[in-house]
MDAnalysis code that builds the backbone (N, CA, C; Angstrom):
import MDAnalysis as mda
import numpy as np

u = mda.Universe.empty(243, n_residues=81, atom_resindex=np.repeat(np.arange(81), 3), trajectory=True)
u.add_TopologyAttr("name", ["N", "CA", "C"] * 81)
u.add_TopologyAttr("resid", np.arange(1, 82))
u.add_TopologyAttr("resname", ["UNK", "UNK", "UNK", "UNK", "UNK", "UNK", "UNK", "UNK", "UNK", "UNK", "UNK", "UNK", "UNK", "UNK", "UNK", "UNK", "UNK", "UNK", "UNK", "UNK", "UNK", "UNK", "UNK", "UNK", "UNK", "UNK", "UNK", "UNK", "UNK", "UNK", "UNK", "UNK", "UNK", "UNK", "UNK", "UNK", "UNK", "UNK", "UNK", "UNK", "UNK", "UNK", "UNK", "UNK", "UNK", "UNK", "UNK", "UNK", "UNK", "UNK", "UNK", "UNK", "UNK", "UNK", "UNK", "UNK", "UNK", "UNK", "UNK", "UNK", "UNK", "UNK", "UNK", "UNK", "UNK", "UNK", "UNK", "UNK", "UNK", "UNK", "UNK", "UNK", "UNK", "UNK", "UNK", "UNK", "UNK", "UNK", "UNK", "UNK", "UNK"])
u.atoms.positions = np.array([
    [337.009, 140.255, -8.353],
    [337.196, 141.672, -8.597],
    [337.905, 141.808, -9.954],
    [337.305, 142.897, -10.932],
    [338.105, 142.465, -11.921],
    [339.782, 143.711, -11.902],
    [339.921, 143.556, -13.069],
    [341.713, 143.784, -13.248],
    [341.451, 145.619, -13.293],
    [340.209, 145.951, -13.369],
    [339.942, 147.392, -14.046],
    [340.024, 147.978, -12.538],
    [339.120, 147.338, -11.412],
    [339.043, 147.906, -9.919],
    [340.469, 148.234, -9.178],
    [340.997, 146.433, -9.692],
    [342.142, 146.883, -9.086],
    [343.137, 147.597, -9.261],
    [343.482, 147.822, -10.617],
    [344.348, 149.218, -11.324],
    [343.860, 150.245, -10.505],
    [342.179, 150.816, -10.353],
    [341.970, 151.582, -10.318],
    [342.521, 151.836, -8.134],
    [342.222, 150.983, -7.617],
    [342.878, 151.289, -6.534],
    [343.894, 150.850, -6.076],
    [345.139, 150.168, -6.829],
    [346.229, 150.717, -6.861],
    [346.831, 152.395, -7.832],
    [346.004, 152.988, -7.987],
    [346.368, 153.885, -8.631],
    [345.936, 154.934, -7.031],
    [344.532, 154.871, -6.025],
    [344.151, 155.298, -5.435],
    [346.040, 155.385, -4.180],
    [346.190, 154.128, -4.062],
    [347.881, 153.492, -3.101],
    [348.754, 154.815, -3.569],
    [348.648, 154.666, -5.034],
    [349.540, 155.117, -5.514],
    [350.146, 156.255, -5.644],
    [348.655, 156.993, -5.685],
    [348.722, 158.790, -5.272],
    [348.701, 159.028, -3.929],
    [347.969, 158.457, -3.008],
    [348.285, 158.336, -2.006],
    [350.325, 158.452, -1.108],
    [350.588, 157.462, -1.662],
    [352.375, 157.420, -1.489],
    [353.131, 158.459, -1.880],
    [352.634, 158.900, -3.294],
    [352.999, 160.074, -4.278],
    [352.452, 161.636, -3.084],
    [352.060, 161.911, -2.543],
    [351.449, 162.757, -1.521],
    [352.753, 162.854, -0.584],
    [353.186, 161.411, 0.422],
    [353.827, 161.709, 1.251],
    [355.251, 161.834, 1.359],
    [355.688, 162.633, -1.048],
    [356.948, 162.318, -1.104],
    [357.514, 163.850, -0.692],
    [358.248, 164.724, -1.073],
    [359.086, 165.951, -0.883],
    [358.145, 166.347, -2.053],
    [357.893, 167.908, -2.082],
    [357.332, 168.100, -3.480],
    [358.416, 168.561, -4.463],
    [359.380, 168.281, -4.186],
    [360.591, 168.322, -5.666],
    [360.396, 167.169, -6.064],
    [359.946, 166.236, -5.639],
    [359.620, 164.590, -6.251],
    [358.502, 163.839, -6.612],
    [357.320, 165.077, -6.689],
    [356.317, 164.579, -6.443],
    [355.777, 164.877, -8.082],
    [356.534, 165.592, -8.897],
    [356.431, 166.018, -10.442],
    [355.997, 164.860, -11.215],
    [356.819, 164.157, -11.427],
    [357.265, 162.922, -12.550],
    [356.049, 161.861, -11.718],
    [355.608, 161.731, -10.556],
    [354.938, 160.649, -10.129],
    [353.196, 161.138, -10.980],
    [353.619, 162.503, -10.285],
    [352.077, 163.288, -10.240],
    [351.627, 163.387, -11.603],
    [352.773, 163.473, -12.858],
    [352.048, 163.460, -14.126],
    [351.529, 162.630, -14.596],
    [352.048, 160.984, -14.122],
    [352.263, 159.936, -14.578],
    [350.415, 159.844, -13.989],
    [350.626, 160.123, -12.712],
    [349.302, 159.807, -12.497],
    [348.261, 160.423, -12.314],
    [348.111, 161.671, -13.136],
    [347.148, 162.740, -13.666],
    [346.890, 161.753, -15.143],
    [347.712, 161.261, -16.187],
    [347.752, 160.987, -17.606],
    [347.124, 159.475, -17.319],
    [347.424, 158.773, -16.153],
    [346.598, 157.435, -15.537],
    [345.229, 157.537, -15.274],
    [345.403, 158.831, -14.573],
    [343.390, 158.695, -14.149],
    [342.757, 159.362, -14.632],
    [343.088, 159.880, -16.141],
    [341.741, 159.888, -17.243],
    [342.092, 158.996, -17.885],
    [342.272, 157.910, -18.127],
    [341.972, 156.377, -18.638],
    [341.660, 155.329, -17.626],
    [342.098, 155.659, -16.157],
    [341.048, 154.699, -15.349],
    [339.218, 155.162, -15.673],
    [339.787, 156.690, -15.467],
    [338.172, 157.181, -15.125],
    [337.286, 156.929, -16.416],
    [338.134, 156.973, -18.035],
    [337.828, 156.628, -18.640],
    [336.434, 155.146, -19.003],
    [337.707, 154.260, -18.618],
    [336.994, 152.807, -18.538],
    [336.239, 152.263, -17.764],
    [336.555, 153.062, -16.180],
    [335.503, 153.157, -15.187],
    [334.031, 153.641, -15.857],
    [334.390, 154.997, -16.597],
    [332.353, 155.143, -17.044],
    [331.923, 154.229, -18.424],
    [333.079, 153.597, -19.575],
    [332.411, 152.705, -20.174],
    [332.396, 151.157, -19.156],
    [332.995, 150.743, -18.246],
    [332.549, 149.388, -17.733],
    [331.485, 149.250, -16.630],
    [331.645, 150.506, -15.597],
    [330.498, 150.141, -14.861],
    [329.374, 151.128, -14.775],
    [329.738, 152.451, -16.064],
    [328.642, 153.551, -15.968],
    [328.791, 154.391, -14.669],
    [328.060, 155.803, -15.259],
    [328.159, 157.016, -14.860],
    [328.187, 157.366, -13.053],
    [327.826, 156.028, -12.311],
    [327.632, 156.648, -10.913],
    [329.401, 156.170, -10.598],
    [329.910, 155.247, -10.878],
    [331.271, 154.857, -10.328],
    [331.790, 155.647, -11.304],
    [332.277, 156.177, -12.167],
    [332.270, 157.260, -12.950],
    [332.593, 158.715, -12.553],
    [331.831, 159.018, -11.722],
    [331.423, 160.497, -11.343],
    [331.812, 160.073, -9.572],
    [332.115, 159.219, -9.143],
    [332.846, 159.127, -7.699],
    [333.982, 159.062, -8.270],
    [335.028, 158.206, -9.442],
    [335.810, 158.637, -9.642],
    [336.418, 159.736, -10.094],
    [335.703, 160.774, -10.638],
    [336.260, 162.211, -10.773],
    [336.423, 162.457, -9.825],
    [334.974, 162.582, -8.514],
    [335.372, 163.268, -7.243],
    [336.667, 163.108, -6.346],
    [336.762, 161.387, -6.740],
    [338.229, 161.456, -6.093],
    [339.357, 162.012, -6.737],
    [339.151, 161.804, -7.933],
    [340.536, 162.681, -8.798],
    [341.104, 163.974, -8.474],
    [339.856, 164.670, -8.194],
    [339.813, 166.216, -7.854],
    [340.018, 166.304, -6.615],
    [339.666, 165.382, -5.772],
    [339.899, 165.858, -4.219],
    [341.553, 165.413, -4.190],
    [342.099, 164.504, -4.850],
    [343.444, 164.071, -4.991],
    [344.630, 165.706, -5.325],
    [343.886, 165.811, -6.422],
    [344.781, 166.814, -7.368],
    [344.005, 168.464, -7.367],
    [343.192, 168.842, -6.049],
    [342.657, 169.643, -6.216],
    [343.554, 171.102, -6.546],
    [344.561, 171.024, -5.772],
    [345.742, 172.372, -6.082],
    [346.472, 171.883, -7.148],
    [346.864, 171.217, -7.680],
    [347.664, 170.969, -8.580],
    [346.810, 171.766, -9.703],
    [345.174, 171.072, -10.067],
    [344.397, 171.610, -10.893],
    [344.319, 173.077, -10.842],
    [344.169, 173.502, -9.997],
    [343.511, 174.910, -9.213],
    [344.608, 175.484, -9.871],
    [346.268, 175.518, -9.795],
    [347.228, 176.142, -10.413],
    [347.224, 175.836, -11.979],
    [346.522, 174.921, -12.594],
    [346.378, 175.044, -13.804],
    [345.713, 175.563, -14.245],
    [344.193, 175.065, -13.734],
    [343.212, 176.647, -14.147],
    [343.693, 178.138, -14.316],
    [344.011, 178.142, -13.204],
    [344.467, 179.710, -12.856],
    [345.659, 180.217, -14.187],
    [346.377, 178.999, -14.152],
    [347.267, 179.740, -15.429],
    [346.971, 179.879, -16.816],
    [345.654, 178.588, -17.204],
    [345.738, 178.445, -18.096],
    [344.513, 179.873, -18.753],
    [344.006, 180.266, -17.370],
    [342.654, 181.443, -17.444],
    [343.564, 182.532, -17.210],
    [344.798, 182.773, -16.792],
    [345.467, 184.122, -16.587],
    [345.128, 184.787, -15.234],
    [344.136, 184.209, -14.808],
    [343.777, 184.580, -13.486],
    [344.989, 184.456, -12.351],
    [345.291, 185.416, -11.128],
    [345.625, 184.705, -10.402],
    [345.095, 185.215, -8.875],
    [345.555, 184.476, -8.048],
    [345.273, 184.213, -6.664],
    [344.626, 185.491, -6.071],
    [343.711, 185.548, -5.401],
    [343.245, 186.790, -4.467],
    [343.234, 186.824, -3.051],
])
């Protein structure tokens, strides 16, 4: 298995753990590993191409789906209905 898989699912551990902390603590983990998995997902679509690629977004997003969702929303001015 190479060194790229396994980063990439210890990063999967990792958010995972980061999930079952208090969310006053979950800041500093959660950036670290938002700024991590666009350079896994990165190297994931140049090493093994677009289908492991595009499962790793899906997991990104199913990971960080509200986190995102509150960024959209702020960064569009939109909010909640």
């Amino acid at each position: 298995m190479s060194l790229l898989l396994v980063a990439a699912i210890l990063w999967v551990f990792a958010a995972s753990a980061t999930a079952f902390l208090p969310m006053r603590w979950q800041l500093v983990p959660g950036l670290a590993l938002i700024a991590g998995a666009f350079v896994l997902i990165g190297l994931l679509f140049a090493e093994y191409g677009p289908v492991p690629g595009v499962v790793a977004i899906a997991v990104f997003v199913s990971f960080f789906r509200r986190p995102l969702g509150h960024l959209i929303r702020k960064f569009t001015g939109k909010t909640r209905a």
